[in-house]
N, CA, C and O atoms as a DFTB+ gen file, in Angstrom:
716 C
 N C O
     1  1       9.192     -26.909       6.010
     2  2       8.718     -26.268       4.784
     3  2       8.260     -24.849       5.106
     4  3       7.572     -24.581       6.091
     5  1       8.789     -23.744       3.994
     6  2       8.499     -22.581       4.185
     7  2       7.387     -21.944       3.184
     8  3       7.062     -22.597       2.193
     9  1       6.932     -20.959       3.379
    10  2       6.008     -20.363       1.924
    11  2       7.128     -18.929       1.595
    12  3       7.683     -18.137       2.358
    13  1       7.119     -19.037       0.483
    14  2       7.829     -17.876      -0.378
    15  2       6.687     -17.567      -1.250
    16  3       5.609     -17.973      -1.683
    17  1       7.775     -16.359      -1.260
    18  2       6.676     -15.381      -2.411
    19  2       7.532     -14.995      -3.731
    20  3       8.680     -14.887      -3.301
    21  1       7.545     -14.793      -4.805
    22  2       8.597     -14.261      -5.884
    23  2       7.373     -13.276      -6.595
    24  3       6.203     -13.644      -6.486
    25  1       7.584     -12.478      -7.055
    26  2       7.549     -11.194      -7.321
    27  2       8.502     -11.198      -9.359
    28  3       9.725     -11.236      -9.491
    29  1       7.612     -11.154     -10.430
    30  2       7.961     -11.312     -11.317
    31  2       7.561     -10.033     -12.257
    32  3       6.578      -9.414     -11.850
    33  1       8.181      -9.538     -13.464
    34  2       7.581      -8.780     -14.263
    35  2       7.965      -9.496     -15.851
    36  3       8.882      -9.952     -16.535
    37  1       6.754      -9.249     -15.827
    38  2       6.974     -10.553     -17.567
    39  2       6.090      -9.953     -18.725
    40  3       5.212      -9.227     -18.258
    41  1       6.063     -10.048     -20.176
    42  2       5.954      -9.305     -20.755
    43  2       4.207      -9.897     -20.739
    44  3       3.949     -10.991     -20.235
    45  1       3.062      -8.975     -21.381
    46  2       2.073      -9.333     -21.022
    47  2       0.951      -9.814     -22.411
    48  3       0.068      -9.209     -23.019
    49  1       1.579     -11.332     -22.512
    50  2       1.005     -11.541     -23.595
    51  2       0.519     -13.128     -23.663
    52  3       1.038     -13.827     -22.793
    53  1      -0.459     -13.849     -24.622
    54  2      -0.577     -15.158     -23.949
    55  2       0.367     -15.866     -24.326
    56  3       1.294     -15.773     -25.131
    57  1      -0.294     -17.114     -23.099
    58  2       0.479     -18.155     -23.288
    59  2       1.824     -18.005     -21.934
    60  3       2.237     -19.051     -21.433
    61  1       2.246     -17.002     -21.586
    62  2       2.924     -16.304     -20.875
    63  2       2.796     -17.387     -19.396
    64  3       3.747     -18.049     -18.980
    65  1       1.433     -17.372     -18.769
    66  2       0.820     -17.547     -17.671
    67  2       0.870     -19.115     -17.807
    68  3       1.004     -19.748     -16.760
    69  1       0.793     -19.678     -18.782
    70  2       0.530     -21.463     -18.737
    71  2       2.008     -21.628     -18.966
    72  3       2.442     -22.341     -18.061
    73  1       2.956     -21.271     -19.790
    74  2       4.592     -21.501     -19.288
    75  2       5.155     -21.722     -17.805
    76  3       5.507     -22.753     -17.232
    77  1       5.116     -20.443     -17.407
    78  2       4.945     -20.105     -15.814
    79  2       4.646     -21.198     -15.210
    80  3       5.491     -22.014     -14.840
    81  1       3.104     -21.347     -15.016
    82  2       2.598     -22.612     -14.287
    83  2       3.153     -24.116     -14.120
    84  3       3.386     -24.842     -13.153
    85  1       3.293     -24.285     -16.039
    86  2       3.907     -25.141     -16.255
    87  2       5.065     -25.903     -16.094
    88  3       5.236     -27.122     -16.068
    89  1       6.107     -24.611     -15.952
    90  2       7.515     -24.703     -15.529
    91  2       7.200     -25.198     -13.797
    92  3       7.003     -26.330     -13.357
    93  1       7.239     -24.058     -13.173
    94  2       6.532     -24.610     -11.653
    95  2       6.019     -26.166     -11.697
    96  3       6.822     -27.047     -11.392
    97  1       4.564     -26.531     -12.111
    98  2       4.347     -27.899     -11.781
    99  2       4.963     -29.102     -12.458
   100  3       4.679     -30.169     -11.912
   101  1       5.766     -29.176     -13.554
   102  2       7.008     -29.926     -14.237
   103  2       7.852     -30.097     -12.875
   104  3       7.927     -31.236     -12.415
   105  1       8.242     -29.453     -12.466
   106  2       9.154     -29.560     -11.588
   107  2       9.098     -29.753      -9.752
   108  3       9.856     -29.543      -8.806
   109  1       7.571     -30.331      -9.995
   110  2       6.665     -31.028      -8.837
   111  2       6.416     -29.920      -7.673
   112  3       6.480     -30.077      -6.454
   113  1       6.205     -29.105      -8.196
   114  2       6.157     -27.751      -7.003
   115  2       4.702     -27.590      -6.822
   116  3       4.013     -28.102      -7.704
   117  1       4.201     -27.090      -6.029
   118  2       2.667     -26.432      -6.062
   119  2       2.802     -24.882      -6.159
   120  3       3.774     -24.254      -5.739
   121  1       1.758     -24.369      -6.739
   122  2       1.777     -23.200      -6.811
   123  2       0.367     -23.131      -5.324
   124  3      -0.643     -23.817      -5.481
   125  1       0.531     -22.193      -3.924
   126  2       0.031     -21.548      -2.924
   127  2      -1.030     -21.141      -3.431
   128  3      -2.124     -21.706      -3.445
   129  1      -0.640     -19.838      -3.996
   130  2      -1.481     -18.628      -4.773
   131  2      -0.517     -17.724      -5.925
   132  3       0.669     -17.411      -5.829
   133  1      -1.388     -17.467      -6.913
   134  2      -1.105     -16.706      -8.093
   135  2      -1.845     -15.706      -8.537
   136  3      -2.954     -15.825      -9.057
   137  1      -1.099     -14.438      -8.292
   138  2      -1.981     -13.498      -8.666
   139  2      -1.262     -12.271     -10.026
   140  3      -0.182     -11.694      -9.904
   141  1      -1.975     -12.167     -10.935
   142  2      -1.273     -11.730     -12.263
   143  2      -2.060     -10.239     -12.581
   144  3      -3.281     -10.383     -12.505
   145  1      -1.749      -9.202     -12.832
   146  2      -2.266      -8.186     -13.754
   147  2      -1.310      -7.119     -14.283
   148  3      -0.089      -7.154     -14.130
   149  1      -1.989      -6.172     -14.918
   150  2      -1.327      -5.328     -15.999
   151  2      -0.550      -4.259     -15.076
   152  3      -1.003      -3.947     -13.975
   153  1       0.516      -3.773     -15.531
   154  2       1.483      -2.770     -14.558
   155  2       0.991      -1.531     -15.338
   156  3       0.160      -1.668     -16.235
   157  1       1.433      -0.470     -15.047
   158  2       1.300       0.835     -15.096
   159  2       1.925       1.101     -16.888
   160  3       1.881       2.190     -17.461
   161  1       2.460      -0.169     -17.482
   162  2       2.819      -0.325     -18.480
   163  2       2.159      -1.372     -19.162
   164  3       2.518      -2.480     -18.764
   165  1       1.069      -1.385     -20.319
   166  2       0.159      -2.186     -20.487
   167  2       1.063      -3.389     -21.169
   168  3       0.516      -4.492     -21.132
   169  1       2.281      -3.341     -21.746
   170  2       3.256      -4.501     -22.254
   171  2       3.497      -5.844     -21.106
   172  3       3.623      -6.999     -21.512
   173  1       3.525      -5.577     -20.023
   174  2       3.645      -5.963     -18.794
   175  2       3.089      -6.277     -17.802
   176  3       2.499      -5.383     -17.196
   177  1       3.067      -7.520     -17.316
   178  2       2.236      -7.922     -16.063
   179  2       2.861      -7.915     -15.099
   180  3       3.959      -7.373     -15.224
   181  1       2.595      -8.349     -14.022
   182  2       3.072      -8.121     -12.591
   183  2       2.816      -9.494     -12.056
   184  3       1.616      -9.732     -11.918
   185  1       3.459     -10.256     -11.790
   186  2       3.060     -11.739     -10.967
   187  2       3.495     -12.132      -9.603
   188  3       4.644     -12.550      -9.458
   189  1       2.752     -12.047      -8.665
   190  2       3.086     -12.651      -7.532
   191  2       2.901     -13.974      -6.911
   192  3       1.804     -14.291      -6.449
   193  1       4.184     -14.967      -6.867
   194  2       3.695     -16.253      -6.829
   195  2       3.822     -16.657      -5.206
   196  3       4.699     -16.072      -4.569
   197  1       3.074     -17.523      -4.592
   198  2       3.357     -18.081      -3.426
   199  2       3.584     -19.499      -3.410
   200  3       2.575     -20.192      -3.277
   201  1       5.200     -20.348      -3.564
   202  2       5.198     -21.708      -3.652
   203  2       5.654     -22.207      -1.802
   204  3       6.115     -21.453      -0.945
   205  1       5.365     -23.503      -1.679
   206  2       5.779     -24.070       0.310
   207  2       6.915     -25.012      -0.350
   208  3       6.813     -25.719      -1.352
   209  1       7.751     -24.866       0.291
   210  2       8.733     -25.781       0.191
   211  2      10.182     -25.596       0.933
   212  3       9.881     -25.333       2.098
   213  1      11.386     -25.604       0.837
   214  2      12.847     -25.032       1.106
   215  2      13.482     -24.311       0.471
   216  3      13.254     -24.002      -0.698
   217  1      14.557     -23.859       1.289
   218  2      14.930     -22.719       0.321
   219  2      16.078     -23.491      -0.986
   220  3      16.652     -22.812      -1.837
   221  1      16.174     -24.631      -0.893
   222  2      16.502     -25.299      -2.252
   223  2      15.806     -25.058      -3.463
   224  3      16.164     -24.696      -4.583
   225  1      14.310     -25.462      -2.754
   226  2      13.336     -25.220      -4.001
   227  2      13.215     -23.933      -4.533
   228  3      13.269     -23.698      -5.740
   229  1      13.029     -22.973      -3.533
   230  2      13.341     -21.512      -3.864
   231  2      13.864     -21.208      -5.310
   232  3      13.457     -20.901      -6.430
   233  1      15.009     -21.476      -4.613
   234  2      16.442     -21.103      -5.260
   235  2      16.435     -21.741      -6.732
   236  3      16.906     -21.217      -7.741
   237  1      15.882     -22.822      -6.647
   238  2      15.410     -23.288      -8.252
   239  2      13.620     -22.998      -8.908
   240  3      13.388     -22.953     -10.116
   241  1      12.955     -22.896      -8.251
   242  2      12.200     -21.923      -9.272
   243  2      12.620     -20.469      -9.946
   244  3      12.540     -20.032     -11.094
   245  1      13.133     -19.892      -8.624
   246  2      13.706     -18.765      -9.136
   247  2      14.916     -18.624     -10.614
   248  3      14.955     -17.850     -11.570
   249  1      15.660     -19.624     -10.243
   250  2      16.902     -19.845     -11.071
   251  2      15.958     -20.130     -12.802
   252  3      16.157     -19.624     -13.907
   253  1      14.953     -21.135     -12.330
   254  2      14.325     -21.265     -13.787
   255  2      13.349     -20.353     -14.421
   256  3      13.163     -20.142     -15.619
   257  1      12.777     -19.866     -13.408
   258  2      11.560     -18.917     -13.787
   259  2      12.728     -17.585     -14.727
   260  3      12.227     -16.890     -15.611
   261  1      13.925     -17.465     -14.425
   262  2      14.792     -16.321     -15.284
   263  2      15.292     -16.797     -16.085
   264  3      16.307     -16.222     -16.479
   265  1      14.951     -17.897     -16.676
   266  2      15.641     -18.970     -18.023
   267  2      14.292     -18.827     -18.646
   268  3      14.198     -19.688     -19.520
   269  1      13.312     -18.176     -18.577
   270  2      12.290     -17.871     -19.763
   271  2      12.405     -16.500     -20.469
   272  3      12.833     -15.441     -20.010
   273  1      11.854     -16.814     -21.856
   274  2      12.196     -15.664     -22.386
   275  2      11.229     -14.215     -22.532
   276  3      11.353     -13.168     -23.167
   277  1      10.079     -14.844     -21.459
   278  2       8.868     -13.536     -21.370
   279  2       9.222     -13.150     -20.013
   280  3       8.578     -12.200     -19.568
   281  1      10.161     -13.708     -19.201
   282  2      10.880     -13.209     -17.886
   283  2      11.182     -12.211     -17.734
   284  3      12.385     -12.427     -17.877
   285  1      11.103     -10.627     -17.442
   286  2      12.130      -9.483     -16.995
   287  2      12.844      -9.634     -16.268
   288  3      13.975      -9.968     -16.620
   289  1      12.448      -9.414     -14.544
   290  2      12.440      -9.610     -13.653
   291  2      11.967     -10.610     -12.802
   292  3      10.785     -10.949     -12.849
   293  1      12.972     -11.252     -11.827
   294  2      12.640     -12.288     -10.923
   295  2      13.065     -11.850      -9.301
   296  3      14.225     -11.591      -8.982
   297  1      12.482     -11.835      -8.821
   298  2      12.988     -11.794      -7.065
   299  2      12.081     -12.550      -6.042
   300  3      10.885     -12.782      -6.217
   301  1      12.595     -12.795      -5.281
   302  2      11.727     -13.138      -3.619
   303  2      11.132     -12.146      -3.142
   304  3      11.781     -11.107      -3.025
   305  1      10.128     -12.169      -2.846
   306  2       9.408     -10.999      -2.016
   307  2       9.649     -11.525      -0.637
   308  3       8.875     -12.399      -0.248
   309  1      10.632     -11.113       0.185
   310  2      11.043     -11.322       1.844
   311  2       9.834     -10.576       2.238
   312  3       9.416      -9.566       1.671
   313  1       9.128     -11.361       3.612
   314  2       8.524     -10.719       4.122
   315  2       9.018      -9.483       5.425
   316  3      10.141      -9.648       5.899
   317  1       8.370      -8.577       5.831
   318  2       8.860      -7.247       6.210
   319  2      10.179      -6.121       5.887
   320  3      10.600      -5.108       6.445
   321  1      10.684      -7.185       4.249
   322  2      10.991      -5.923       3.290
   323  2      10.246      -6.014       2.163
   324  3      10.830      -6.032       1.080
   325  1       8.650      -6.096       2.233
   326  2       7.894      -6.096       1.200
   327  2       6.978      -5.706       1.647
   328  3       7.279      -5.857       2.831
   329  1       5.434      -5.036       1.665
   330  2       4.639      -5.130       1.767
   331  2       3.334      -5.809       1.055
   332  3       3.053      -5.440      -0.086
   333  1       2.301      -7.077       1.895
   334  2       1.267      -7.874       1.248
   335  2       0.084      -7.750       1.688
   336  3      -0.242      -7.408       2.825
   337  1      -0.621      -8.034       0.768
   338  2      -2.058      -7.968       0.696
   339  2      -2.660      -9.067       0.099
   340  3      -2.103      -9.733      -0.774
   341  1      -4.088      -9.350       0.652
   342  2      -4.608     -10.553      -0.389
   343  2      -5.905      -9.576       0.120
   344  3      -5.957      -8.763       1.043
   345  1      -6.962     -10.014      -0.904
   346  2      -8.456      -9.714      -0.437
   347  2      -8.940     -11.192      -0.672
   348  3      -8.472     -12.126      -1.323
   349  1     -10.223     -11.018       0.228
   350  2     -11.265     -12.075       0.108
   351  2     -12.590     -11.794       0.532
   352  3     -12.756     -11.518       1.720
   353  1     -13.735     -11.821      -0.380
   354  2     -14.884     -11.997      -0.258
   355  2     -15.890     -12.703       0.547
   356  3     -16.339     -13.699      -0.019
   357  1     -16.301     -12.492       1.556
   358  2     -17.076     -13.559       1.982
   359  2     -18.114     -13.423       2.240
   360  3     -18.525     -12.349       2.679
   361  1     -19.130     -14.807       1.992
   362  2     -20.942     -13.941       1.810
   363  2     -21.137     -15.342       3.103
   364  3     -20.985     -16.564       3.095
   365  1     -21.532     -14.338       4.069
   366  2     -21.919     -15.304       5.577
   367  2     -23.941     -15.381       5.507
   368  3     -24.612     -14.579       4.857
   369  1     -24.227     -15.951       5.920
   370  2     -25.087     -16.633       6.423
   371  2     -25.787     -15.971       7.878
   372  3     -25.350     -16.373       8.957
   373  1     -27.197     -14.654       7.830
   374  2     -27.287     -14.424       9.208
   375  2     -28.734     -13.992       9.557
   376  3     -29.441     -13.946       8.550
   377  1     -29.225     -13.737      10.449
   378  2     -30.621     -14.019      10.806
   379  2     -30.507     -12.629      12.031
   380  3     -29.637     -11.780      12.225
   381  1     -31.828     -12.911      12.680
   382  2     -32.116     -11.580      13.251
   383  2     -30.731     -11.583      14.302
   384  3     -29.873     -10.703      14.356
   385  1     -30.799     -12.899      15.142
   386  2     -29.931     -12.993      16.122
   387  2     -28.555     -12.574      15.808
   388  3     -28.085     -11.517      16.229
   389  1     -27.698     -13.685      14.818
   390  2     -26.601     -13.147      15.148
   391  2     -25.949     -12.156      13.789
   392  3     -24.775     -12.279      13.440
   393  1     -26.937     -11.153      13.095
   394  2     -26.407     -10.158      12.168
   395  2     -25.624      -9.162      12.873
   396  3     -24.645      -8.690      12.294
   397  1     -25.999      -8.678      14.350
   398  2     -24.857      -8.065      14.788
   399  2     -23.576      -8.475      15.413
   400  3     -22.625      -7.731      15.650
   401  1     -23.642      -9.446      15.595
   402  2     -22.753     -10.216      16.602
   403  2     -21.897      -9.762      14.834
   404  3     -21.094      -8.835      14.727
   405  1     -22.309     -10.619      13.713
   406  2     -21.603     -10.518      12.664
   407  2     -20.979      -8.806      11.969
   408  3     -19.911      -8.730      11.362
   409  1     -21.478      -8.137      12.109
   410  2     -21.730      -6.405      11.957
   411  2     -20.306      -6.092      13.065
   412  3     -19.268      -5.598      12.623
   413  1     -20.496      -6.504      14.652
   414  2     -19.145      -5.930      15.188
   415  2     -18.315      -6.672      15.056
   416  3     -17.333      -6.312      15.705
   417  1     -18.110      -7.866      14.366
   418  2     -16.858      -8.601      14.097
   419  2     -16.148      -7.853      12.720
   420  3     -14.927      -7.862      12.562
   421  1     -16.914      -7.327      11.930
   422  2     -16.737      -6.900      10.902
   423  2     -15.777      -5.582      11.247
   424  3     -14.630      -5.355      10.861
   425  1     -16.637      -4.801      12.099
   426  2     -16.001      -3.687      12.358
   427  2     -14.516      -3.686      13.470
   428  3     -13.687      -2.777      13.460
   429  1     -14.447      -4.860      14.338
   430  2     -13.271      -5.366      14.852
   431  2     -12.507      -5.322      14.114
   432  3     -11.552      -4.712      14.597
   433  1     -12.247      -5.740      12.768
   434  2     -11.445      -6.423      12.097
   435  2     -11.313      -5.172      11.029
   436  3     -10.367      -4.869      10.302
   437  1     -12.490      -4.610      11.185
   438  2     -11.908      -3.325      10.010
   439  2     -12.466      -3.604       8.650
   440  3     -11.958      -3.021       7.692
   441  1     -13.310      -4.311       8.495
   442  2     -13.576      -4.748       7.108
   443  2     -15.000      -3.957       6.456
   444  3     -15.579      -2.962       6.890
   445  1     -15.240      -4.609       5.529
   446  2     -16.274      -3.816       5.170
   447  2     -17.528      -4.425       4.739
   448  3     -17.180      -5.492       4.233
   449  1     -18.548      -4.348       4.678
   450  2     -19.917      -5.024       4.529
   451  2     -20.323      -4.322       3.090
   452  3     -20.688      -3.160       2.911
   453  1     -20.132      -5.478       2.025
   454  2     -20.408      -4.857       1.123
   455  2     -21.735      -5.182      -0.187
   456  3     -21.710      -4.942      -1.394
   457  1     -22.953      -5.892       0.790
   458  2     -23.452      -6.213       0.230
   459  2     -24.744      -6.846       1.414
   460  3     -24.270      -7.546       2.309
   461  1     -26.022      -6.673       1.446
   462  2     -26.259      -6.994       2.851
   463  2     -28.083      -7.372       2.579
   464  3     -28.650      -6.772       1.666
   465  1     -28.627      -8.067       3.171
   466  2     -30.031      -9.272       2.634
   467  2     -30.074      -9.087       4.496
   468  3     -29.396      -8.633       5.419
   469  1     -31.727      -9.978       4.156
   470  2     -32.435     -10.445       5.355
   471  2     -31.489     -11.825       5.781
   472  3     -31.216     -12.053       6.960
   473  1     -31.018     -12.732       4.629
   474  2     -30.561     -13.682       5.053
   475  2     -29.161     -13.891       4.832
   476  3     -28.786     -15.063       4.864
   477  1     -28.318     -13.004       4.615
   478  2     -27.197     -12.909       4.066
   479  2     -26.005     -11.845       4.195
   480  3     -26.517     -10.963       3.505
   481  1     -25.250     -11.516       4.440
   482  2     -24.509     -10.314       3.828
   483  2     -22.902     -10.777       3.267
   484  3     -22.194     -11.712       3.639
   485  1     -22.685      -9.833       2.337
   486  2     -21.192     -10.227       1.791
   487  2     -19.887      -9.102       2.578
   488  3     -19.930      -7.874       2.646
   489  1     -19.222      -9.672       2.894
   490  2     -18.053      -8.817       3.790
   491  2     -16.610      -9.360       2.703
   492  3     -16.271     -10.477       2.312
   493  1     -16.029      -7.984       2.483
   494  2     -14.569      -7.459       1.905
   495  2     -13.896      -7.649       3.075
   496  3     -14.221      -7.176       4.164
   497  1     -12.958      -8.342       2.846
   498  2     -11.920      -8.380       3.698
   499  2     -10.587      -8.392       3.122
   500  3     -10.245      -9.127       2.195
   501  1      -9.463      -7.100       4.023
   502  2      -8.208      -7.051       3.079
   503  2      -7.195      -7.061       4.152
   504  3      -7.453      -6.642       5.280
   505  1      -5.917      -7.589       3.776
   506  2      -4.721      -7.837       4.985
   507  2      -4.033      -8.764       4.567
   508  3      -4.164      -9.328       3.481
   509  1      -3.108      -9.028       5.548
   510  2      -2.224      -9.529       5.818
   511  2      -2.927     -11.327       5.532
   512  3      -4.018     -11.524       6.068
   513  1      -2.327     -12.480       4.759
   514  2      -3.128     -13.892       4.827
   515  2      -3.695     -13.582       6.177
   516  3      -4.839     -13.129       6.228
   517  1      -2.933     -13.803       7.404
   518  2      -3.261     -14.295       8.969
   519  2      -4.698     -13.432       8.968
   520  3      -5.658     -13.839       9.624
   521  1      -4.732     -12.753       8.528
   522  2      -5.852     -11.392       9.427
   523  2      -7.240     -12.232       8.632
   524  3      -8.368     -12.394       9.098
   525  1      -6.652     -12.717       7.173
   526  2      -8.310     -13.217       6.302
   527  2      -8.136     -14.215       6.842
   528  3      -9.286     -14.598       7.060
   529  1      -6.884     -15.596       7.581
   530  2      -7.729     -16.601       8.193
   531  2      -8.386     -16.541       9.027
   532  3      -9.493     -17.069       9.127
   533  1      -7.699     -15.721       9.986
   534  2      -8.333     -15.347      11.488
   535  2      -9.978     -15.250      11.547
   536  3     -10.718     -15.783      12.374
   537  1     -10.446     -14.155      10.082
   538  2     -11.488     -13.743       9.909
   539  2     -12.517     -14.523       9.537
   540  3     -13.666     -14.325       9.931
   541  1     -12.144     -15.565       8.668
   542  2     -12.775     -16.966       8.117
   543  2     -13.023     -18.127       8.825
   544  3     -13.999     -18.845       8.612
   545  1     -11.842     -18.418       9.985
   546  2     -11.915     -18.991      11.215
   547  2     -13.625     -18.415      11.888
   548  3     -14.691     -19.023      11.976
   549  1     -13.250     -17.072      12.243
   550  2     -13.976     -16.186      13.054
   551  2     -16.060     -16.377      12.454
   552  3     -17.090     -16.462      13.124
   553  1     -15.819     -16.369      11.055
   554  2     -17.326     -16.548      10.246
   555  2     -17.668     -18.137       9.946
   556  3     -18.499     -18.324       9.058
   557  1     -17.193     -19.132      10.502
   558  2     -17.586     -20.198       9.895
   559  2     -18.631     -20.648      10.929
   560  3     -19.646     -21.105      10.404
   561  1     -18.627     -20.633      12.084
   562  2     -19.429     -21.203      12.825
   563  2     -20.989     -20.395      12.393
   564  3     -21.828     -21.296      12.424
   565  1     -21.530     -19.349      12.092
   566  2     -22.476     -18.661      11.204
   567  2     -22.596     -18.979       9.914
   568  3     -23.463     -18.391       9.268
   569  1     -21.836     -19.879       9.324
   570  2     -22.158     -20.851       7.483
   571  2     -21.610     -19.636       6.872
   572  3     -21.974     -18.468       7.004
   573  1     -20.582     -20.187       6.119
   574  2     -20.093     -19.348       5.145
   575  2     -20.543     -19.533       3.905
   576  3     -19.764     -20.147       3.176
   577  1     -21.588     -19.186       3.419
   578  2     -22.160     -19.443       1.889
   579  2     -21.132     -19.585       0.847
   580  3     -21.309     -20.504       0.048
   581  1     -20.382     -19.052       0.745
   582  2     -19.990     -18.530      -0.833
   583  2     -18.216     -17.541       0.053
   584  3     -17.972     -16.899       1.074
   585  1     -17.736     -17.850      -0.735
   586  2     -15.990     -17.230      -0.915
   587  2     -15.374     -17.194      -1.937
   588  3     -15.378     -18.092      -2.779
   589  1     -14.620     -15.914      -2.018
   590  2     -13.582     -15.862      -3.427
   591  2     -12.160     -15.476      -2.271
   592  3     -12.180     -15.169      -1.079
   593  1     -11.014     -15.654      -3.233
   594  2     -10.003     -15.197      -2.233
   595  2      -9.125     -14.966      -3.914
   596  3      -9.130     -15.571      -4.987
   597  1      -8.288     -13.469      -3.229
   598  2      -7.651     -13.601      -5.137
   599  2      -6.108     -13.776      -4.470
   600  3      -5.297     -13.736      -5.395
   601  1      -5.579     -13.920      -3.441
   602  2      -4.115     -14.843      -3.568
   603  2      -3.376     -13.528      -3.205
   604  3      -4.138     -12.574      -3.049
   605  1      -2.202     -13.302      -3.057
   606  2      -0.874     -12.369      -2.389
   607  2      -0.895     -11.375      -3.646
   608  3      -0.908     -11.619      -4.853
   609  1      -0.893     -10.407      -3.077
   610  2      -0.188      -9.204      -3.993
   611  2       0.946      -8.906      -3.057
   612  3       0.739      -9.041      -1.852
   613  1       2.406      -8.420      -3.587
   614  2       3.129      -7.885      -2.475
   615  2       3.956      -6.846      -3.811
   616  3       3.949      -6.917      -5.040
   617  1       4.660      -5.852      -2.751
   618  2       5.531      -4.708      -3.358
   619  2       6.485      -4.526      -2.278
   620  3       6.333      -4.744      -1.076
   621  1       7.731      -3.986      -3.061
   622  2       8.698      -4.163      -1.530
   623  2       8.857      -2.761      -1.041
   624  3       9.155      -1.765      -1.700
   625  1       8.560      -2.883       0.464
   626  2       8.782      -1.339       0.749
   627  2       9.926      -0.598       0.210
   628  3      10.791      -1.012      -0.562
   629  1       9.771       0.777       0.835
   630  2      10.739       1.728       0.447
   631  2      10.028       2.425      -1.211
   632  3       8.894       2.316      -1.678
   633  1      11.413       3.216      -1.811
   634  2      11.544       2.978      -2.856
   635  2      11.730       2.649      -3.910
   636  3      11.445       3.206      -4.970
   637  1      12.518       1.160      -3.584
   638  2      12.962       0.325      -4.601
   639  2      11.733      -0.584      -5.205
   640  3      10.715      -0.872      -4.574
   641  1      12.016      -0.956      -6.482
   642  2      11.026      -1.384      -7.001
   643  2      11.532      -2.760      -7.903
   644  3      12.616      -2.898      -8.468
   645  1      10.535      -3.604      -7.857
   646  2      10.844      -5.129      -8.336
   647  2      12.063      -5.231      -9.750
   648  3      12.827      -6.133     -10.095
   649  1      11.775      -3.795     -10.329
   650  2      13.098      -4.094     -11.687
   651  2      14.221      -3.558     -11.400
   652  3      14.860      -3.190     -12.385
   653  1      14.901      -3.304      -9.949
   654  2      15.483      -2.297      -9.774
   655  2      15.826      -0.780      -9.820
   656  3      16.913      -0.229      -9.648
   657  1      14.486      -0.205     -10.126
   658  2      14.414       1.013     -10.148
   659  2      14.302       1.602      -8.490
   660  3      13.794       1.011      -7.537
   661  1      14.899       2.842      -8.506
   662  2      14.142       3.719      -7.340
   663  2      13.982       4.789      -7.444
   664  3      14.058       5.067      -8.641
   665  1      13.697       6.037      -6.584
   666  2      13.476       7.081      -6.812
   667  2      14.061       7.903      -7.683
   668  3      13.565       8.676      -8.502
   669  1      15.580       7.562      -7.323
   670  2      16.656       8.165      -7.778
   671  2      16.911       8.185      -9.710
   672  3      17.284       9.032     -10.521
   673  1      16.485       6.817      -9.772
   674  2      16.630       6.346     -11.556
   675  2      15.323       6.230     -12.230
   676  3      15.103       5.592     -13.259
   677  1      14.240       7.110     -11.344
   678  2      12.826       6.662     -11.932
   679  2      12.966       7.853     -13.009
   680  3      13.681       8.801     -12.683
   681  1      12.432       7.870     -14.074
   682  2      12.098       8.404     -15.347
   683  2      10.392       8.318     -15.219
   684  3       9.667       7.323     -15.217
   685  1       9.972      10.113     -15.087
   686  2       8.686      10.154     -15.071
   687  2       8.551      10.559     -16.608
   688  3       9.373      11.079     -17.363
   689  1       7.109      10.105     -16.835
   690  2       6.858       9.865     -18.315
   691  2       6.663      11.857     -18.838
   692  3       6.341      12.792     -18.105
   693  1       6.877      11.868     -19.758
   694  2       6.940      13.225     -20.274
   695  2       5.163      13.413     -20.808
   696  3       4.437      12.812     -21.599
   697  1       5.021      14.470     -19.971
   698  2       3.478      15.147     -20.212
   699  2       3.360      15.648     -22.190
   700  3       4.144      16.374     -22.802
   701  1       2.134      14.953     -22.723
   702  2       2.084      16.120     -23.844
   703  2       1.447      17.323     -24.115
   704  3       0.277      17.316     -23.732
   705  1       1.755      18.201     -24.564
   706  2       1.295      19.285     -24.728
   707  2       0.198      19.399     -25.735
   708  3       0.334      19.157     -26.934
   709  1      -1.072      19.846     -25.054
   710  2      -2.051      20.430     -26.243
   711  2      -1.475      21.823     -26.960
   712  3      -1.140      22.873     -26.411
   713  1      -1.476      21.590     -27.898
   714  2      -1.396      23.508     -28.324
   715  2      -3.145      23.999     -29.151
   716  3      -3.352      25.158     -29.513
């Protein structure tokens, strides 16, 4: 079993998001992670799904997820012709002793401390999945209070873009003029 990613643009209105889902778990799949928001075009959302399975299954979410009619665009987001991100929040648990031990793990890893108590601090963490397990691995033995994680964003490198646009066919929006 593999994890895929698909990469959707769908029109942005309700009801939209429980189809989606719906279609997916009808058809005994799990949804990984789901992450949805507004594109640079407020008509339009942006969905990045992460389902585990084969590339059979693939090949049929995909095939169905473009048999809806709030569907634009459907693709796989391949990993290292895409670029991903997930963030995750995490509020650790720390005391005189080990707040620094926690402070240079933070800064190992590049993250950021974004919120910080006598008994507590909350750390941003952004990357690659591996880098936020690694990191969550890395904070549990110190009690991890409290976590949010918001799921894969990905975009595919280059200039091509999920509807088939690229540089070449992009249409920049026309400035208006005050007079």
């Amino acid at each position: 079993m593999k994890k895929y990613m698909i990469g959707l643009l769908v029109n942005n209105k309700y009801g939209v998001l429980t189809r989606i889902a719906s279609l997916i778990a009808r058809r005994g799949y799990n949804i990984d992670t789901l992450t949805v928001g507004e594109t640079v075009d407020p008509s339009i959302s942006r969905m990045t799904i992460m389902i585990t399975g084969t590339d059979h299954d693939r090949d049929q979410v995909i095939k169905q997820l473009r048999k809806l009619h709030d569907v634009h665009f459907v693709k796989e987001m391949v990993r290292g012709a895409s670029v991903c991100r997930e963030l995750v929040l995490i509020k650790v648990a720390t005391n005189k002793t080990t707040r620094q031990e926690i402070i240079d793990a933070v800064n190992v890893f590049r993250n950021k401390i974004i919120d910080y108590s006598a008994t507590s601090m909350t750390i941003e963490v952004t990357g690659e999945t591996t880098k936020l397990d690694a990191f969550i691995d890395l904070m549990k033995p110190y009690g991890i209070l409290e976590m949010g994680r918001t799921g894969v964003v990905s975009l595919k490198r280059g200039d091509e873009c999920l509807d088939g646009t690229n540089i070449d066919n992009f249409k920049k929006p026309k400035r208006s003029r005050k007079k």
